[in-house]
C-alpha positions in Angstrom: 0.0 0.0 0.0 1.7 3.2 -1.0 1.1 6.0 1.6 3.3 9.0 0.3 5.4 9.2 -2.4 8.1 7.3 -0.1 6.6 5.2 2.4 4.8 2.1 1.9 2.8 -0.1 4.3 1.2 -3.7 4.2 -1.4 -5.2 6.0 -3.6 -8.5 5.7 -7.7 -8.4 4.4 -10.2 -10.1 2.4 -10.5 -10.2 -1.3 -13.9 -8.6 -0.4 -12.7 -6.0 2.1 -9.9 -4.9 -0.4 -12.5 -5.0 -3.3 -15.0 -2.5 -0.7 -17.7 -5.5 -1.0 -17.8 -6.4 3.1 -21.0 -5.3 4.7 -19.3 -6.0 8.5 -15.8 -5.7 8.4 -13.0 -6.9 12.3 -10.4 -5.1 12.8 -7.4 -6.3 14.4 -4.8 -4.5 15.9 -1.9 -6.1 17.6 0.2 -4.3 20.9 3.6 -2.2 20.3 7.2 -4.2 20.3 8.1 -7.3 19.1 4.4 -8.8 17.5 3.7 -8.2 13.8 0.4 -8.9 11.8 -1.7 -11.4 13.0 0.0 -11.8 16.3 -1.2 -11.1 19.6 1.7 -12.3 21.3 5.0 -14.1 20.3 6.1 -15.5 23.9 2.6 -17.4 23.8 3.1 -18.7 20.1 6.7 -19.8 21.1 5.7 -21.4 24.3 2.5 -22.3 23.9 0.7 -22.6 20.5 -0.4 -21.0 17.6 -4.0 -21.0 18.4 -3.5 -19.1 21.6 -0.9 -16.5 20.5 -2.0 -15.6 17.3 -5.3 -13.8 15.7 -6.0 -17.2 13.6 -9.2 -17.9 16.2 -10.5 -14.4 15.6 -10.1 -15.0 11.8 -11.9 -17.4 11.5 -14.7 -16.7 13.7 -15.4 -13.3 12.1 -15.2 -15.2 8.4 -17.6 -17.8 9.6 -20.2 -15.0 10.8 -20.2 -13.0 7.6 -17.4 -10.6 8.3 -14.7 -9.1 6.5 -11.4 -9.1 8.7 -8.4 -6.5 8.2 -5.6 -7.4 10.3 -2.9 -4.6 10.8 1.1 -4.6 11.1 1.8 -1.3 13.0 5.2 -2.7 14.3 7.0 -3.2 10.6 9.2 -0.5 11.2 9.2 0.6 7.3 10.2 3.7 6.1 9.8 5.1 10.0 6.0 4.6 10.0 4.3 4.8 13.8 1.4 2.1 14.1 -1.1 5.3 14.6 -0.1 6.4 11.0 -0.1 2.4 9.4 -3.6 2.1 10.7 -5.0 5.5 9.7 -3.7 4.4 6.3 -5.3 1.4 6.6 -8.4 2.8 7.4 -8.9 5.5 4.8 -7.7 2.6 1.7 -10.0 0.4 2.9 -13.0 1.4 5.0 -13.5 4.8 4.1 -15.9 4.6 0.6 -16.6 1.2 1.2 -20.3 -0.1 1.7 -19.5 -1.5 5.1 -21.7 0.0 7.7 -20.9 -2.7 10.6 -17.3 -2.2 12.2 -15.9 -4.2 15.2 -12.4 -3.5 16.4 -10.3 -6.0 18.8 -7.2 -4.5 20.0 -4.6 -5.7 22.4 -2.4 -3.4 25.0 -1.0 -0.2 22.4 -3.7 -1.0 20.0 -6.0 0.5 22.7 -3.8 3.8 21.6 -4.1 3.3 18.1 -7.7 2.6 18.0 -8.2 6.1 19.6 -6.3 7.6 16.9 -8.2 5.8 14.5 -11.3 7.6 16.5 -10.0 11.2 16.2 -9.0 10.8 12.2 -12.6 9.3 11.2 -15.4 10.6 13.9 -18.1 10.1 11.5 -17.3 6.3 11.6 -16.5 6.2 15.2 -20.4 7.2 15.5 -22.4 5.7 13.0 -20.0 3.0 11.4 -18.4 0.9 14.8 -20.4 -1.0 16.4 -18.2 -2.3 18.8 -14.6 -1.4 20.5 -13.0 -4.7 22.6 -9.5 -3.4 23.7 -7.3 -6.4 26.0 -5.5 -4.6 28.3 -5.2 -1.3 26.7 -2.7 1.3 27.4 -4.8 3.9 25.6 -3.2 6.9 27.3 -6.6 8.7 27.4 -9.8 9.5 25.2 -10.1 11.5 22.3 -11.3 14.6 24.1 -14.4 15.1 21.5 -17.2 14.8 24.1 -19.8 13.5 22.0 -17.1 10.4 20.5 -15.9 10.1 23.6 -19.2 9.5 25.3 -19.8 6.8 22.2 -16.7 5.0 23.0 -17.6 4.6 26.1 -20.8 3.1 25.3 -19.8 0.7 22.8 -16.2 -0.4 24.2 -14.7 -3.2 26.8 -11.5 -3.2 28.4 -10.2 -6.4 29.6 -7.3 -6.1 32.0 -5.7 -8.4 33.8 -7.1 -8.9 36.8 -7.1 -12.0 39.7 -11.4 -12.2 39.8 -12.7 -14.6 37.0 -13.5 -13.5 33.6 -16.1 -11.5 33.2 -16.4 -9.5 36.5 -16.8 -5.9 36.8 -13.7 -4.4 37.5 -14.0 -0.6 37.5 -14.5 2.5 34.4 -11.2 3.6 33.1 -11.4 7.0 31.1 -15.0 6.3 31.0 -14.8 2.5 29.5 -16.0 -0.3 31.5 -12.7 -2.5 32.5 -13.8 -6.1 33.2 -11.9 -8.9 34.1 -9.7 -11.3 31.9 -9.4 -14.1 33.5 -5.7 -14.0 33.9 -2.9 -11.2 35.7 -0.7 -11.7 32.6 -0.4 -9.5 30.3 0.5 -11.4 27.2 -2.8 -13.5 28.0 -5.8 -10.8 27.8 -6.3 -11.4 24.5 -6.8 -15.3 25.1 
């Protein structure tokens, strides 16, 4: 995906999402550091399996209920690109002018940061085009501060943090969005 004259991006979607066709489209966006596309966390994959550390559950999921999925690389490192500036890319090439008026985002620890980006660049979808924002443990560093898409964020997004209670239970409001628990006090696991 060209971005400027010199930078170039890639990035992971369905013929129909690429084509504009996808009525519902998931978004995934991965944390900050060492993960790339399609990752949600490289110690789990190594140790673990690939079913638990990668996006590859939430893939297919989505595609077996009808939806279009985009899955992000904000940590490729080309050309000096930040993972706020990949996904706004993202976006505009493939959501904006497309007939897809159901969005879903899933993102994991600094995706929670890049999803609010995301929200400040295209308001007008923030509002009428996602449905719903899960975030896994975001460090989100804040909302928007544009009251009216900030009050929608909070209405239509989940935090799960890592927490000791069992998954599910009210934990507390952070910046306004509902934190519940995880399941687990690791990190690396929230997205599991």
């Amino acid at each position: 995906m060209k971005i400027t004259e010199s930078k170039t991006s890639f990035f992971f979607a369905n013929p129909e999402v690429i084509q504009k066709d996808a009525k519902k489209i998931l978004v995934l966006i991965h944390g900050n550091g060492a993960v790339r596309a399609g990752q949600w966390s490289r110690k789990i994959i190594l140790n673990n399996s690939l079913e638990e550390g990668s996006q590859l559950p939430f893939i297919k999921m989505a595609n077996d209920q009808g939806y279009g999925v985009i899955v992000t690389n904000g940590n490729q490192e080309l050309q000096h690109m930040s993972p706020e500036d990949h996904a706004s890319a993202v976006w505009e090439k493939l959501i904006t002018g497309s007939c897809c008026d159901h969005v879903i985002i899933i993102a994991h620890s600094y995706g929670g940061q890049v999803t609010m980006n995301l929200a400040r660049c295209f308001p007008g979808d923030f509002l009428h085009r996602v449905k719903a924002v899960y975030l896994a443990d975001s460090v989100h560093y804040g909302m928007t501060g544009i009251p009216l898409l900030d009050q929608r964020l909070c209405d239509i997004s989940l935090n799960y943090v890592t927490s000791d209670r069992n998954l599910d239970n009210s934990i507390e409001f952070e910046d306004g969005i509902k934190c519940i628990s995880s399941g687990t006090t690791r990190h690396e696991w929230t997205s599991w």
